[in-house]
N, C-alpha and C positions, 0 to 999 in steps of 0.2 A: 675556663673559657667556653666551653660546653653548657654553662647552662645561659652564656647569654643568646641562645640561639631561641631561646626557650620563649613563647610572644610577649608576654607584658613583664615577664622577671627580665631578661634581654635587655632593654633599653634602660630599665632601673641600674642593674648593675654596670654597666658600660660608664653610665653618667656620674654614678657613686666608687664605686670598688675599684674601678678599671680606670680612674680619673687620677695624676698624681695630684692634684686639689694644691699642691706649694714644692719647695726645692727641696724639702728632704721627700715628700712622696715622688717628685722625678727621678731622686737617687734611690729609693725602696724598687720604683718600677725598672732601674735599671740591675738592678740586681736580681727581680725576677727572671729577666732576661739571661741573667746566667754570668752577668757582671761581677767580678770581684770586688770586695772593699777597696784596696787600693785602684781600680779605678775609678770607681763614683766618689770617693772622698776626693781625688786630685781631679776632677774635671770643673771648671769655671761654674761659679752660679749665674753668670747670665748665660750658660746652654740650659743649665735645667731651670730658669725662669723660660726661654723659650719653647722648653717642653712644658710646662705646664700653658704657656699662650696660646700652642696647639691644640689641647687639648679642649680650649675655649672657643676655636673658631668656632661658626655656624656651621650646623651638620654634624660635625668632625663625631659625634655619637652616634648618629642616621649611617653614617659609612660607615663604619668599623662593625655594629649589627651587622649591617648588611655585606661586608664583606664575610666574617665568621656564618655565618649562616647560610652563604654560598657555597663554602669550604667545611663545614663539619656541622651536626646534629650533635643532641644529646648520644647518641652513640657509639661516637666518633668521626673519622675522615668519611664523608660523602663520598662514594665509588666515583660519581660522575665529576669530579672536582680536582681528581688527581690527573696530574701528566703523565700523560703516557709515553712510553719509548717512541713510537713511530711518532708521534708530533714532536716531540724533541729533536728526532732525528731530522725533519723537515726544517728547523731552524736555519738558517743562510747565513745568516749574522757571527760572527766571531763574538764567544761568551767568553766571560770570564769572573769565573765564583769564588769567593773570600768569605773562608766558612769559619767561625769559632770552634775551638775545640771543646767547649761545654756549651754551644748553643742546644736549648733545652724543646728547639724544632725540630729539631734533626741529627744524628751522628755524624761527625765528619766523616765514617763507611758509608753512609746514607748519602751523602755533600758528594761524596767521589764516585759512587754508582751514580748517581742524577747526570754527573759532567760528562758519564763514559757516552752519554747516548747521543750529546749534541755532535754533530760530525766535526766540528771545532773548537773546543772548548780547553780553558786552563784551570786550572785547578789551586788554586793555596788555601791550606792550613794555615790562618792568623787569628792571634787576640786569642781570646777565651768567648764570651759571649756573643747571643744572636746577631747583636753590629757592631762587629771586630773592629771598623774604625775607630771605637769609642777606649779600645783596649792598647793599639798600635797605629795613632793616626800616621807617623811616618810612613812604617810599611805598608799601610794599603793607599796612602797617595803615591807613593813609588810603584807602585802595583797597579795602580788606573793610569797612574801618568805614561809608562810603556807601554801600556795594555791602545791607549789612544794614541800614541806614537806610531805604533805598527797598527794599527786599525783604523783610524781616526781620518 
């Protein structure tokens, strides 16, 4: 992902490499993600026809450059890009995080240090990969559905 930060290789590969291009490349791209074969073989082929329609819209490759390129350089994470404790801690809002346990952005040690700082936040451990919904949709709609009950 680092080298699409890079000017004119950036928006080639985003559009090529970083594109599932059909339904087995939405399941390839979900298992970069940190997804198991048992769940990208049991999820519906019209989600990952909708991931690949995503990936069609207009822009949808202008954004995603431009977000990684806000967020990290060839060298890694950008200093001025990460969050920092005291703005976390200025958050008002009731959070609530649902971290894969092999999300390949983050440890869930990392998931649970980030939650200590918000002055109100929850924490779960679901699924396996970066969106755990896709691993245990039950659990984490029982998990937003309380989370909006008591918040909401």
């Amino acid at each position: 992902m680092r080298l699409v930060t890079l000017p004119l290789l950036g928006p080639l590969l985003a559009a090529t490499v970083m594109t599932a291009g059909d339904v087995d490349g939405a399941r390839r791209t979900w298992r970069v993600l940190g997804h198991p074969e048992e769940t990208t073989a049991t999820l519906p082929d019209a989600f990952a026809e909708a991931w690949v329609r995503m990936d069609d819209l207009p822009h949808t490759t202008r954004s995603w450059v431009g977000l990684l390129r806000r967020a990290i350089r060839l060298r890694g994470a950008r200093p001025e890009a990460a969050f920092r404790a005291d703005d976390l801690r200025r958050v008002q809002s009731p959070v609530l995080l649902v971290w894969g346990r092999a999300d390949p952005f983050g440890t869930v040690e990392q998931g649970r240090r980030g939650a200590s700082f918000f002055p109100d936040a929850t924490f779960h451990e679901v699924g396996v990969g970066h969106l755990p919904w896709l691993d245990d949709p039950e659990t984490c709609g029982e998990l937003v559905t309380g989370f909006l009950d008591r918040h909401g």
